[in-house]
C-alpha positions in Angstrom: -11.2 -3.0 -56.5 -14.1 -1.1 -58.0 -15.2 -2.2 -61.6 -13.7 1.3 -63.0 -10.3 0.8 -61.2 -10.4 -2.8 -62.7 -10.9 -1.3 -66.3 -8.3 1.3 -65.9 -5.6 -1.2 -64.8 -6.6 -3.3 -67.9 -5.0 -0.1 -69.4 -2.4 0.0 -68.1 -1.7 -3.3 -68.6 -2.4 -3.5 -72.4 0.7 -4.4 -74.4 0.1 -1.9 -76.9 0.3 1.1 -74.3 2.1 3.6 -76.3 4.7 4.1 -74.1 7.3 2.4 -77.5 7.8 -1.0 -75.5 6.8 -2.5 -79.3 9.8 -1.1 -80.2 12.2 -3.2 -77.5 13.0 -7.0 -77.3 15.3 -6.8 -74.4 17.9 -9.1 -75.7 15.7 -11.6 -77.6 16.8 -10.4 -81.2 20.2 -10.9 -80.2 18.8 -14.2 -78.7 17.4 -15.3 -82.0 20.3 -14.3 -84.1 23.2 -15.4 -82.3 22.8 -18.2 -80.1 19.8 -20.3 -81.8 16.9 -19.2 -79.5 13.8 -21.0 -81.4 9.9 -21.9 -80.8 10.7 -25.1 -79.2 12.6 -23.2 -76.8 10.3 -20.2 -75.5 8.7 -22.0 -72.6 11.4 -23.1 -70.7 13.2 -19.7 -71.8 10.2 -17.3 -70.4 10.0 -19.8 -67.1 13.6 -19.2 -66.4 13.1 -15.7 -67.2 10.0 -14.9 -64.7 12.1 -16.7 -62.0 15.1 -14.3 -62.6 14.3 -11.3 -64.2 10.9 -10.9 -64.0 11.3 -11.7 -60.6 13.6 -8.5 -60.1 11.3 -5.9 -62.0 8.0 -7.5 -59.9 10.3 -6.4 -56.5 10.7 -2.9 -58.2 7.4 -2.7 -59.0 6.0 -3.3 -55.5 8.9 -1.0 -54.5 7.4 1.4 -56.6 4.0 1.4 -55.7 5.1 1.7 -51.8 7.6 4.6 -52.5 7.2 7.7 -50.5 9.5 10.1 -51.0 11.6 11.4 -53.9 14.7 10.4 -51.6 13.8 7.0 -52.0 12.7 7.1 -55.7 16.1 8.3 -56.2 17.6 5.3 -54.5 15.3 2.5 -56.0 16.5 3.8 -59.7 20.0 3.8 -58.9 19.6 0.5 -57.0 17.6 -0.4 -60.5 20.3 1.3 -63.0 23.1 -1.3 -61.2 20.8 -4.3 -61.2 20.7 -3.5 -65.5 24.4 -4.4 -66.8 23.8 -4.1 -70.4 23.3 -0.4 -71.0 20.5 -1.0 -74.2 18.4 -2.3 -71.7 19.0 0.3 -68.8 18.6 2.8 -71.1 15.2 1.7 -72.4 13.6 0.7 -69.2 14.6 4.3 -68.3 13.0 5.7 -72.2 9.7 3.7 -71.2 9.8 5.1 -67.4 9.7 8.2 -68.7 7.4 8.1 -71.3 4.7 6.4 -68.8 5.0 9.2 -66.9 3.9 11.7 -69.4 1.1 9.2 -70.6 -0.3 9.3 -67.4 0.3 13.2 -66.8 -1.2 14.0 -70.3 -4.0 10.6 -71.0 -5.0 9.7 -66.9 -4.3 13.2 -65.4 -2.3 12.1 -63.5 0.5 14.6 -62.2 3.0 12.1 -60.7 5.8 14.3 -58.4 8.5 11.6 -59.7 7.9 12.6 -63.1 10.3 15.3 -63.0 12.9 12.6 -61.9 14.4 9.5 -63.5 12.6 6.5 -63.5 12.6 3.0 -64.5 9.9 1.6 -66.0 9.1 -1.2 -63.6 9.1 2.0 -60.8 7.0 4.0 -62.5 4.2 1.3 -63.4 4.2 0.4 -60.2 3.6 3.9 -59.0 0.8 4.8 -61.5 -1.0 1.5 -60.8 -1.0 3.1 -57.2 -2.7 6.3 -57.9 -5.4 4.6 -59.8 -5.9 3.1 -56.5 -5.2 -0.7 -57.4 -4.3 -3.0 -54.9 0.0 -3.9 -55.1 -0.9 -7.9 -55.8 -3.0 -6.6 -59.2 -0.6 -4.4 -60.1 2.8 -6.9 -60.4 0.5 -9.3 -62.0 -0.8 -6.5 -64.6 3.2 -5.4 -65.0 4.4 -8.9 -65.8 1.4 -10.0 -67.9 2.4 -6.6 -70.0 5.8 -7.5 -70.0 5.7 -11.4 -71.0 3.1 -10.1 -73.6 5.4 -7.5 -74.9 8.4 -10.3 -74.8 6.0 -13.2 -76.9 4.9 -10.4 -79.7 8.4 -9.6 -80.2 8.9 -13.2 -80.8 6.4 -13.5 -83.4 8.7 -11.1 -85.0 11.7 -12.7 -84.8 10.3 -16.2 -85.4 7.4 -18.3 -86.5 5.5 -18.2 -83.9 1.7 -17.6 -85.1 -1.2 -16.3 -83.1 -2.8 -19.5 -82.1 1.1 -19.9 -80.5 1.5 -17.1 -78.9 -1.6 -17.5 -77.1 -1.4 -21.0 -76.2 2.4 -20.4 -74.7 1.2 -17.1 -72.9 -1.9 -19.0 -71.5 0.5 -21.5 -70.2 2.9 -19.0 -68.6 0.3 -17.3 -66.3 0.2 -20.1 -63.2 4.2 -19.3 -63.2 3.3 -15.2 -63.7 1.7 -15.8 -60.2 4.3 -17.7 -58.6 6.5 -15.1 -59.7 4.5 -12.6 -57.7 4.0 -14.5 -54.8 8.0 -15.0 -54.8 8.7 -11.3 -55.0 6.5 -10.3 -52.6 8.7 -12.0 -49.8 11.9 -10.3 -51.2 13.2 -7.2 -50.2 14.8 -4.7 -52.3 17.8 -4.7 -50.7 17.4 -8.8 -50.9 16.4 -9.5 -54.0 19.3 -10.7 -57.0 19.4 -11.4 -60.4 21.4 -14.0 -62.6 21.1 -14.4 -66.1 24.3 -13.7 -67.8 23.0 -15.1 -71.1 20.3 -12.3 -71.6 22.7 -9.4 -70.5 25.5 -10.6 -73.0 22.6 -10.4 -75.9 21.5 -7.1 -74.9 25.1 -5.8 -75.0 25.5 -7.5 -78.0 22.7 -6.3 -80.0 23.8 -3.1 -80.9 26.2 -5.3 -83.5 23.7 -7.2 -85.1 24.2 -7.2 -88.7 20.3 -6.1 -89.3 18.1 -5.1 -86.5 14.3 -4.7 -85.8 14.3 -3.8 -82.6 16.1 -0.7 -80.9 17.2 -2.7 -78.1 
């Protein structure tokens, strides 16, 4: 990977990509509010969640980035959209597909011929990454640095969790960000499996939070 490729998937990789992921805690608020979720617990939490769902988005990611037709784009989202139970959380990973297409259409010209088509997030970032020409490996490990990044800001929202922190815990977390991508790379699509019940019942839950920050 040439120096300029590595710069442009530090990009695409920056948590503040305004694509609205700021916006999203997938489940945490409801998390925090309902069943107790507090500093002491984040490490062990995000290590059970790159091993489940992390796991699952890195497999859509590399499915992404080897897609080659619009047939099978098709089938990876719907494959995708069932793999999502709690509709706040489909929904957005669609929203944030989406509006990563048109970022890279209108920022990083580049004119994707999904873009016309639904797509998840995880899909989509792992098709961009593609035509900026990074290798598959880089790519996952940009997507779930992003993600876990995304996931630990929101907690500094939701709880005391200070910058020092949130550094410390996200420095910790990147040996398991890798095993997570080595894991997913011997998974198939049609293999792969996802259990965390807990998650999914706080995302369907959050739309009846009392007061909300977050949209989902």
């Amino acid at each position: 990977m040439s120096a300029l490729q590595f710069l442009r998937l530090l990009h695409l990789a920056d948590s503040a990509l305004p694509v609205g992921a700021a916006a999203h805690s997938f489940g945490l608020e409801a998390l925090v509010a309902e069943n107790g979720l507090e500093v002491a617990d984040l490490f062990t939490f995000f290590q059970d969640y790159l091993e489940e769902a992390a796991r699952l988005e890195a497999v859509f990611v590399c499915a992404g980035y080897d897609a080659s037709s619009s047939g099978e784009w098709q089938q990876l989202n719907e494959r995708l959209s069932a793999m999502k139970p709690a509709r706040e959380t489909r929904e957005a990973s669609l929203r944030l597909g989406k509006r990563l297409a048109a970022l890279a259409a209108e920022a990083f010209a580049i004119a994707s011929e999904y873009s016309d088509s639904p797509a998840h997030y995880p899909l989509m970032f792992g098709h961009v990454g593609r035509c900026l020409g990074s290798p598959r490996d880089e790519v996952v490990a940009a997507y779930l640095h992003q993600s876990l990044s995304g996931l630990v800001s929101a907690c500094q929202r939701l709880l005391a969790l200070g910058q020092s922190g949130a550094a410390a815990l996200l420095w910790r977390l990147k040996p398991l960000m890798l095993e997570t991508l080595a894991a997913a790379r011997q998974i198939e699509v049609e293999d792969v499996c996802l259990s965390q019940p807990l998650l999914d019942l706080a995302s369907s839950r959050h739309p009846g939070l009392h007061t909300r920050l977050f949209i989902s």
